[in-house]
C-alpha angles and dihedrals in degrees: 000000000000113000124256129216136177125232094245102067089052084052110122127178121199121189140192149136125252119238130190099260080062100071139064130238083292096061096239128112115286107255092218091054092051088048090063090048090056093045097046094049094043088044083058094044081049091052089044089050096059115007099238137104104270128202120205104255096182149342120224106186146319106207110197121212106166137026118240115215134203107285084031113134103222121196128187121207110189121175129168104255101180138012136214117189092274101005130085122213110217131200110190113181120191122217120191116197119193094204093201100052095038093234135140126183139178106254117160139017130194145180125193130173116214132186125214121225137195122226100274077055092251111142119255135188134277137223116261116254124224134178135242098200151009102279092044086045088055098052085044100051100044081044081088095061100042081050089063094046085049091056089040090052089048087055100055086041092062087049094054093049092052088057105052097026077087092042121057120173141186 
């Protein structure tokens, strides 16, 4: 019988401020710089999921609401959502808290699919992954759907390999 795990114990919470070497000519947060912190703390839910190394098989998307600025505190709160039989599902949301102002805003979601890997790096499978209440059952039950688009967006990107894999250009 396959393990079963809730969302919760893969929960994982990162937290740091954001300085100006941080941002871009906007003053906000680079983008790019905020991709690897969502990758790096939903790499670690992913870990803590399934007890394997893990490798970022894809990114969805990062949708960004709000912009974080420099003195900003910036937490990230990643969870597996859904589970295939060796791929994690992985829902990242980003909070930026302005501590002087007492304010905390929504700034940033993400989903990334991982895949966890044995020693030899051959996939193996992953715990089921089950929820504890509405929002997390929620995130559980439309993590079918996101998987199919998953599948349908693999499908166009090999195609798109295949294309320009004969036509390199630079």
């Amino acid at each position: 019988m396959r393990e079963r795990k809730s969302m919760s114990e893969s929960r994982t919470v990162k937290t740091q401020q954001v300085f100006p070497s941080d941002t871009n000519h906007h003053n906000t947060l680079f983008g790019g710089k905020l991709m690897a912190m969502i990758d790096d703390v939903a790499s670690i839910a992913a870990t803590r999921h399934c007890g394997h190394s893990v490798v970022t098989a894809s990114t969805d998307s990062v949708d960004f609401v709000k912009p974080i600025r420099p003195g900003d505190i910036v937490s990230l709160v990643a969870l597996v959502t859904y589970t295939g039989n060796s791929s994690m599902e992985v829902f990242t949301k980003v909070i930026a808290e302005n501590i002087l102002e007492e304010r905390k805003e929504l700034a940033a979601v993400s989903f990334l699919t991982f895949v966890a890997l044995d020693e030899q790096n051959h996939p193996v499978q992953v715990p089921e992954v089950y929820a504890e209440d509405d929002d997390q059952k929620w995130l559980n039950q439309s993590g079918a759907e996101r998987a199919i688009k998953r599948k349908e967006r693999s499908v166009y990107s090999k195609e798109l390999l295949n294309f320009f894999s004969t036509k390199l250009y630079t």
